[in-house]
N, C-alpha and C positions, 0 to 999 in steps of 0.2 A: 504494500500500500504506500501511495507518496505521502508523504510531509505537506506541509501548510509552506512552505520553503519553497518546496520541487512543484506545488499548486502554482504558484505565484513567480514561477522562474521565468526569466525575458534574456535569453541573448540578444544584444545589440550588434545589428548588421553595420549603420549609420546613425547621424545625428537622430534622427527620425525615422529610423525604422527596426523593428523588434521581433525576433523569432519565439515562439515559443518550446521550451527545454523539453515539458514532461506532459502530456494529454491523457486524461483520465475521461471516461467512461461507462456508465453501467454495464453489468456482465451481459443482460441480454439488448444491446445495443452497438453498433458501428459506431455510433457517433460519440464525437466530445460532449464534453455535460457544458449545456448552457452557460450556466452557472461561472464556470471556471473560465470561459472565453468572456463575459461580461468583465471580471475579475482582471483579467488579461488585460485585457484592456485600458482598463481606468488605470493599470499600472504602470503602460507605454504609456501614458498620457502624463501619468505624474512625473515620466520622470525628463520632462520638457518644459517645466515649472517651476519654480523655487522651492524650497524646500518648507518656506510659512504658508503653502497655499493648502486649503483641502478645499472635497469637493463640495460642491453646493448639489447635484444631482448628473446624474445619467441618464442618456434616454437610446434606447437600444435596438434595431430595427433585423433581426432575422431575415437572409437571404435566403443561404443554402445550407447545406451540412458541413458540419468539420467531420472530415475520418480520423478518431484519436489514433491513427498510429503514423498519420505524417504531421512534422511541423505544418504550424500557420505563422503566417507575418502580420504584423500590428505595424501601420504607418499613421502616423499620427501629423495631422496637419495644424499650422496655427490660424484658426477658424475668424477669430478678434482680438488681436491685440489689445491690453487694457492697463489698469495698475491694480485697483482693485478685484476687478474682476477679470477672469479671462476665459475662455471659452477653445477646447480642443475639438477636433473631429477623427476620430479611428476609425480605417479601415481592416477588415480581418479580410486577409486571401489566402487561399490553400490551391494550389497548382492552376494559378491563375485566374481562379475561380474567383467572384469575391461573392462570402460567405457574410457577411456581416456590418452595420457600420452603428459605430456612437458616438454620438454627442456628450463630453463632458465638460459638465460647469465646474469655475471652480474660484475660489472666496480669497482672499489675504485673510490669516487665521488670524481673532480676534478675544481677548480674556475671554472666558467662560463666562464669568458676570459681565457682560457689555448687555448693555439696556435689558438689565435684570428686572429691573421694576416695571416691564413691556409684555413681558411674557406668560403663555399660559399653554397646557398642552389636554387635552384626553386623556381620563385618567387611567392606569392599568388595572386590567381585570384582576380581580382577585382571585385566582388560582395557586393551589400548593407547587414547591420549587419541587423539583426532580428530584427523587431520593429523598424526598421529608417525611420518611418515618412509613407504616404500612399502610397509612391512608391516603397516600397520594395516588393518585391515579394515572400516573404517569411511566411509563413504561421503555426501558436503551431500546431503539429500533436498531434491528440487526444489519438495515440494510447504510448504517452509518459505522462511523469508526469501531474497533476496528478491521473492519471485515472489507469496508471499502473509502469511501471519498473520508477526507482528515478532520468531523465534524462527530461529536459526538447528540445523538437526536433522541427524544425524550415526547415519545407521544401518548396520548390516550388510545390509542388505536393502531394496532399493525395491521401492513397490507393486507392477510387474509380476515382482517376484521371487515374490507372497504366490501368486500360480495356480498355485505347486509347492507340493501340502501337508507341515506341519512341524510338529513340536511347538510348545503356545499357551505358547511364550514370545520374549523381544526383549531385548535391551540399546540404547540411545540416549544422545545425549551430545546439549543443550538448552544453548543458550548465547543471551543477550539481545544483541541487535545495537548496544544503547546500552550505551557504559561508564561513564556518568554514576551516582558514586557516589549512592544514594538514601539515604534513611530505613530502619529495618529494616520499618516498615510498609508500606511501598512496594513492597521488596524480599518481602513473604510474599503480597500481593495478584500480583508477578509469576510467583510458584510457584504462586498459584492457578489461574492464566491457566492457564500449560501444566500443569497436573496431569493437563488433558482432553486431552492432544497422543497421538495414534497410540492411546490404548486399547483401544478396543472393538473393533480390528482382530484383536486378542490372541486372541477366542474363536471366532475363525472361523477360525485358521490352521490347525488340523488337515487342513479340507477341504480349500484351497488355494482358497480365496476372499479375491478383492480388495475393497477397500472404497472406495477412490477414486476405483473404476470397476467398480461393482458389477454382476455379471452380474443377469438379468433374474428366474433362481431363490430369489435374494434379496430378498424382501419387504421386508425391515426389518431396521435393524440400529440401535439406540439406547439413550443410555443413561436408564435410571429414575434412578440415585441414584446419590449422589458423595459421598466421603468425604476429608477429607486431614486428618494431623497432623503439627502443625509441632513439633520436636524442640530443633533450633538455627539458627544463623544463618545465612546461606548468602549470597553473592556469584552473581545473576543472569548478569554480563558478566564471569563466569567459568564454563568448561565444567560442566555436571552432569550424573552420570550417573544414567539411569533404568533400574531393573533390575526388571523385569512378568512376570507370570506367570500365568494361568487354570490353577486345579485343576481345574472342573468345568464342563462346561454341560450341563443337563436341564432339560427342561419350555422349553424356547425362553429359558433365563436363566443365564447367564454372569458369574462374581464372578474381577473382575482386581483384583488386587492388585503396588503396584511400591514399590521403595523409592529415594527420590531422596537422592544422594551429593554432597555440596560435592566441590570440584576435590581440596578437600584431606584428602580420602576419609572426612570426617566424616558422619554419617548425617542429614540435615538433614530429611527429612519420609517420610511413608509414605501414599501412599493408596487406597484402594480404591473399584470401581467395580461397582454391578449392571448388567448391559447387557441387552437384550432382543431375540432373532436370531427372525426367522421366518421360514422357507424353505418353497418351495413344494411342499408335499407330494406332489407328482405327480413331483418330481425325484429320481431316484436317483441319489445320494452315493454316493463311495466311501468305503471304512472311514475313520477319521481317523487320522494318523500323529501319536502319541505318542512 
């Protein structure tokens, strides 16, 4: 299994342009995980920036596929030159292909208390932490550290729980296996990584369809577009809680939205996902449970 290290490794070809080292994805999959090329990304970008800047948000548009077992190239262009603010655009291409592109903003970092008496957030649900005692209901998904991607994941529900349909929401607690204090830049490229962790499962729980071992009525289940914004600060190798939710799916397109929590119940990022479900129209469903 890789490191959080070898997740987030960028060879530099040029000034502006970035290989990636180590590609991970799911065992029953060709492709690279989402997740780790958004990640990739916003990491080519920072490192075209000064070193006080972080980001203000991402915004992520799905081409094509990455095959995790060739590199991809991260070319990163300077979109608006600014002082305070500035603004990247990343290209991902894998054998000429291009597979991806994102927009990343990004701030001149600022005290923590700057216009503290301004501010207000949503407040975090009240849910027990992971491992608090035998009433928590929260469960290590196997399909996280360490058996695969360097995230340790803490749900009410594993995958053969999803074949019972339920209303398209989740709560999850995401915790980094390395407690090696980083940079805060570090630390929003490793929120990037899992921003992609369980989403797109979100718009198909109604039916009671698995996505880790997807039944054969399931065409397709992926994501088009990826969005995150980053709030405050947040400690990776500290638990975070991820609270997701699909209002809608029509037309075979699904929009999750989740909001990610520091331990210490601060609102640290928000983001949103378009997904794309196709099912085999010959198959009748039963109604969805809302």
């Amino acid at each position: 299994m890789l490191t959080i290290d070898e997740m987030l490794g960028l060879r530099q070809i040029d000034e502006s342009t970035f290989a990636s080292t180590h590609l991970w994805g799911g065992p029953v999959t060709p492709n690279a995980f989402g997740g780790q090329l958004v990640a990739l990304s916003l990491a080519a970008a920072f490192k075209t920036v000064p070193s006080n800047y972080i980001a203000r948000s991402l915004h992520t548009q799905f081409i094509d596929a990455v095959d995790k077992t060739k590199p991809a190239t991260f070319t990163v262009q300077d979109y608006a030159p600014g002082t305070r603010l500035v603004w990247r655009t990343v290209t991902c291409v894998q054998d000429e292909r291009l597979a991806m592109q994102t927009v990343c903003n990004f701030i001149a970092h600022k005290p923590d208390d700057y216009q503290a008496e301004f501010q207000y957030q949503k407040p975090m649900p009240d849910v027990a932490l992971p491992g608090a005692g035998i009433d928590s209901p929260f469960l290590l998904d196997p399909q996280g550290y360490p058996n695969q991607i360097p995230v340790m994941i803490w749900v009410t529900e594993l995958d053969r729980d999803h074949a019972t349909p339920a209303p398209p929401r989740q709560r999850m607690w995401l915790e980094c296996p390395s407690k090696q204090k980083r940079d805060r830049q570090f630390e929003q490229c490793v929120v990037a990584l899992y921003s992609d962790v369980h989403l797109t499962r979100v718009i198909v729980r109604p039916f009671g369809i698995r996505v880790a071992q997807p039944p054969r009525h399931l065409r397709k289940i992926l994501s088009i577009d990826h969005h995150v914004w980053f709030h405050q600060c947040v400690d990776p190798g500290r638990p975070m809680l991820v609270d997701t939710g699909c209002a809608q799916l029509s037309g075979g397109r699904g929009i999750v939205r989740s909001e990610v929590y520091a331990h210490d119940r601060r609102l640290a990022a928000t983001i949103m996902q378009e997904g794309r479900v196709e099912i085999d129209p010959s198959e009748r469903l039963a109604a969805p449970k809302l």
